[in-house]
C-alpha positions in Angstrom: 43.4 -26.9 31.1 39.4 -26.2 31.2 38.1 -26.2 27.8 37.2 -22.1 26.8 32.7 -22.1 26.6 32.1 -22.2 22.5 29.3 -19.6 22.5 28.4 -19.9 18.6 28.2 -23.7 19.0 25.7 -23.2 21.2 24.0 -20.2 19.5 20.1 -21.9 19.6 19.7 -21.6 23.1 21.1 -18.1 23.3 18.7 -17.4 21.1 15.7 -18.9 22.8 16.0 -15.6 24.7 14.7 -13.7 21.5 11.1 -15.8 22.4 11.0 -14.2 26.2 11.9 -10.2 24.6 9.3 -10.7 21.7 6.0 -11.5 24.2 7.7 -8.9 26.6 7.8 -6.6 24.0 5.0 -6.9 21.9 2.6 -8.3 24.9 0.8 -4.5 25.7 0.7 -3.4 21.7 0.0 -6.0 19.8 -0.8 -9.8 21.8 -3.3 -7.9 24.5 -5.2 -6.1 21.5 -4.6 -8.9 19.1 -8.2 -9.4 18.2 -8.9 -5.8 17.3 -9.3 -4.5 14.1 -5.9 -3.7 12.4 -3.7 -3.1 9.1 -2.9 -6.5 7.3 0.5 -5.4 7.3 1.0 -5.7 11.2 0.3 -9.4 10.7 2.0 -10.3 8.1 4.8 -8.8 9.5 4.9 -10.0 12.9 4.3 -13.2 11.1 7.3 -12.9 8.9 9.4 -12.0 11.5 8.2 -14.7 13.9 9.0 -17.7 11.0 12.7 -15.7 11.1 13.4 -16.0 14.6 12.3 -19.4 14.7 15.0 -20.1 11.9 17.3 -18.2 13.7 17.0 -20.2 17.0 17.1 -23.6 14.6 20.1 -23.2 12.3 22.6 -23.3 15.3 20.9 -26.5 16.5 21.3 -28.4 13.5 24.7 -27.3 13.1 25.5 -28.6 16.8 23.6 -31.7 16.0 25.7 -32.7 13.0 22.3 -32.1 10.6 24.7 -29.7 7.8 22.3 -31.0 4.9 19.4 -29.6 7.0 20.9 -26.6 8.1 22.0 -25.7 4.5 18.5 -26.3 3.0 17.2 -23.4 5.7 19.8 -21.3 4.6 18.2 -21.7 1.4 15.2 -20.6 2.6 16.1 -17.9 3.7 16.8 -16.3 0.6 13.1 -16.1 -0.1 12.1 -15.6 3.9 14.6 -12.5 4.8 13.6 -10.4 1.3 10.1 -11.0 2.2 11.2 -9.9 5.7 12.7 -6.5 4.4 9.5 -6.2 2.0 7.0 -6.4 4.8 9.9 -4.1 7.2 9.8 -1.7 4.4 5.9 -1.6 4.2 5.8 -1.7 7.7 7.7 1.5 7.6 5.3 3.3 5.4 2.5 2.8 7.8 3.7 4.2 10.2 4.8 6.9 8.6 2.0 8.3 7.4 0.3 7.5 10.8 2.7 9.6 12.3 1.8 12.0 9.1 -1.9 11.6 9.5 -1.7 12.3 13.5 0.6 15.4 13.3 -2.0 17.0 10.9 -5.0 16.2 13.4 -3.3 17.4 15.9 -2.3 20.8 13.6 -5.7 21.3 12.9 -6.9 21.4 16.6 -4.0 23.7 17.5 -2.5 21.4 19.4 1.1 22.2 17.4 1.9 24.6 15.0 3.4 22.3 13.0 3.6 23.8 8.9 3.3 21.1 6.4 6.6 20.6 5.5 7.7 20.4 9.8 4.9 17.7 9.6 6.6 16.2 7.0 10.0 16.3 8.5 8.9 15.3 12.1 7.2 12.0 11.0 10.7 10.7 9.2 12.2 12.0 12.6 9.8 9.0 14.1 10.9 6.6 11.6 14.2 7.1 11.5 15.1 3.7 14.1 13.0 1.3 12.0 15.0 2.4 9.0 18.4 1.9 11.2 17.7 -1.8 12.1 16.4 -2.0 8.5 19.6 -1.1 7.2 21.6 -3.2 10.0 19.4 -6.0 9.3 20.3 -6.4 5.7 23.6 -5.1 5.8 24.7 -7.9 8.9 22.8 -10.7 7.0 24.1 -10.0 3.2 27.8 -10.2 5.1 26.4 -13.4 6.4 25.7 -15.4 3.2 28.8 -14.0 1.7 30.5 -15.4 4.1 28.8 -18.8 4.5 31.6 -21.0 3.9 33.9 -19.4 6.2 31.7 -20.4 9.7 34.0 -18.1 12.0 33.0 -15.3 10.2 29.5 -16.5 9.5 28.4 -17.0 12.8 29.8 -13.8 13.9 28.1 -12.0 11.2 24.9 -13.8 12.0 25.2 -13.0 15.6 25.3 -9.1 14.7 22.2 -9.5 12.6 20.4 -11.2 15.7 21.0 -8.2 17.5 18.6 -5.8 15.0 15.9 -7.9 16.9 16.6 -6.3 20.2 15.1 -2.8 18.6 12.0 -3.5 18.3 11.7 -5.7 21.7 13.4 -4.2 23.9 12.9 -0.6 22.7 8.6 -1.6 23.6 9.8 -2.9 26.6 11.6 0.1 28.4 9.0 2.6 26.8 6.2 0.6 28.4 7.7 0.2 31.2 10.5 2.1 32.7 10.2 6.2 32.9 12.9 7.8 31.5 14.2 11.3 31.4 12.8 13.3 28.4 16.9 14.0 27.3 17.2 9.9 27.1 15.8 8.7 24.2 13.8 4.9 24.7 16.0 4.1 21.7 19.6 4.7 24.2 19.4 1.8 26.0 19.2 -1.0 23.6 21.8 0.7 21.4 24.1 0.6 24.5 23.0 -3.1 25.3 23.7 -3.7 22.1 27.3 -2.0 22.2 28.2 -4.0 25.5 27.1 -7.1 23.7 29.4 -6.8 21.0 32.1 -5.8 23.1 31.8 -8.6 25.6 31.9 -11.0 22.5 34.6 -9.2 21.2 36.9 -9.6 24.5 35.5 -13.5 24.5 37.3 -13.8 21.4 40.5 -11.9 22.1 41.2 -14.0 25.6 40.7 -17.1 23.7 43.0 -16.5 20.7 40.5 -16.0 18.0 40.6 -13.4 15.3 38.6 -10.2 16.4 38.7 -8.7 12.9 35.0 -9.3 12.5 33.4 -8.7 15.3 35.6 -5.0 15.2 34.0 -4.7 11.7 30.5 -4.8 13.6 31.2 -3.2 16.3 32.7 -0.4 13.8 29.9 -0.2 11.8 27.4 -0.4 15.0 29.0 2.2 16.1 29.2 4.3 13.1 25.2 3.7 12.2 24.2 5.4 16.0 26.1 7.9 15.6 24.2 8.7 11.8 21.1 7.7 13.5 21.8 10.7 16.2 22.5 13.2 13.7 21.4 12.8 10.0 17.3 12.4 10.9 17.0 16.1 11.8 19.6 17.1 8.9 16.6 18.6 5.5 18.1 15.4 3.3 17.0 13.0 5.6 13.2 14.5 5.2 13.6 14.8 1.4 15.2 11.2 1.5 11.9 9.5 3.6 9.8 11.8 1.4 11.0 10.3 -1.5 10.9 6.4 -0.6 7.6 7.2 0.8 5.6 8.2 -2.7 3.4 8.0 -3.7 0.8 8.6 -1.0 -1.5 5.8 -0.4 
């Protein structure tokens, strides 16, 4: 009998793929104008988020390699990397939010909308409304992670669902730079859906081969769940009064 394909023992180069969607993604607004003038934040971001993917791509490698000691000194590491992650995330947030802010009142002031203050206020946590989705995902899918770090089934799995916050940003840059869509398509759809497909192809993976599919449903669930908030609750009056608050004060 052929031996089933174990995908989570060979995680690192799955995840190799993550170096391919970050230049793809990032190449038009941040690599090509990398030299121009910018918030600190952007770089300390990206460069935050590029020391996580690089741990993210290792840690299956040293588990396949038989390095545990190694592999459990990262983890480790990551308890000071990922909250400095969310930090700069979170700050990351804030710019843009009052760049979205700070461009709708411009663009007020030249009648190019009729936006009132408070419409201003509520269409700029409209735009940031995905960052704070893969925020949440992010440290929702990790935290279940390192609870369940001695139990590798689950931890992988976990870990694997966490991965996938990356394809927001990436892939999200790459289909709005590149592919026209219809205005009733949001740029967001498409990952979301990539993402959904993902899960479920890994979900099926672990069904045909015998495995317990309790976790990945728990993503998938909760995946599913967070889309269908993130279609809904940023145009409800307590998501703006929410943003509004997390945002203060104003820089």
């Amino acid at each position: 009998m052929q031996k089933s394909y174990n995908l989570y023992y060979n995680l690192g180069y799955w995840f190799l793929l993550l170096i391919v969607l970050v230049f793809a993604g990032f190449y038009t607004s941040y690599f090509t104008v990398f030299f121009e003038p910018k918030a600190p934040i952007l770089h300390i971001h990206f460069t935050l988020m590029v020391l996580w993917i690089a741990m993210l791509i290792t840690q299956p490698f040293l588990i396949k390699y038989k390095k545990l000691a190694l592999h459990r000194t990262m983890g480790k590491i990551s308890y000071v990397l990922v909250p400095l992650v969310l930090i700069s995330a979170f700050l990351m947030i804030r710019y843009s939010y009052y760049i979205s802010v700070k461009d709708l009142q411009q663009k007020a002031a030249q009648g190019l909308n009729q936006f009132s203050h408070n419409q201003i206020l509520q269409q700029a946590a409209i735009n940031v409304a995905i960052a704070f989705f893969y925020f949440f995902l992010f440290a929702l899918f990790y935290s279940l992670a390192v609870i369940n770090k001695r139990k590798s089934a689950l931890h992988s799995r976990y870990m694997v669902a966490c991965s996938l916050t990356l394809l927001g940003p990436t892939v999200d840059r790459i289909v709005f730079f590149n592919v026209k869509l219809p205005a009733y398509i949001t740029y967001e759809l498409p990952t979301l859906i990539i993402i959904d497909i993902l899960l479920v192809m890994l979900l099926l993976k672990d069904y045909r081969d015998k495995r317990s599919t309790k976790t990945l449903w728990i993503c998938l669930v909760i995946y599913i769940i967070a889309e269908a908030l993130y279609f809904t609750v940023p145009y409800t009056n307590g998501w703006q009064q929410f943003v509004t608050f997390v945002m203060m004060p104003e820089p």
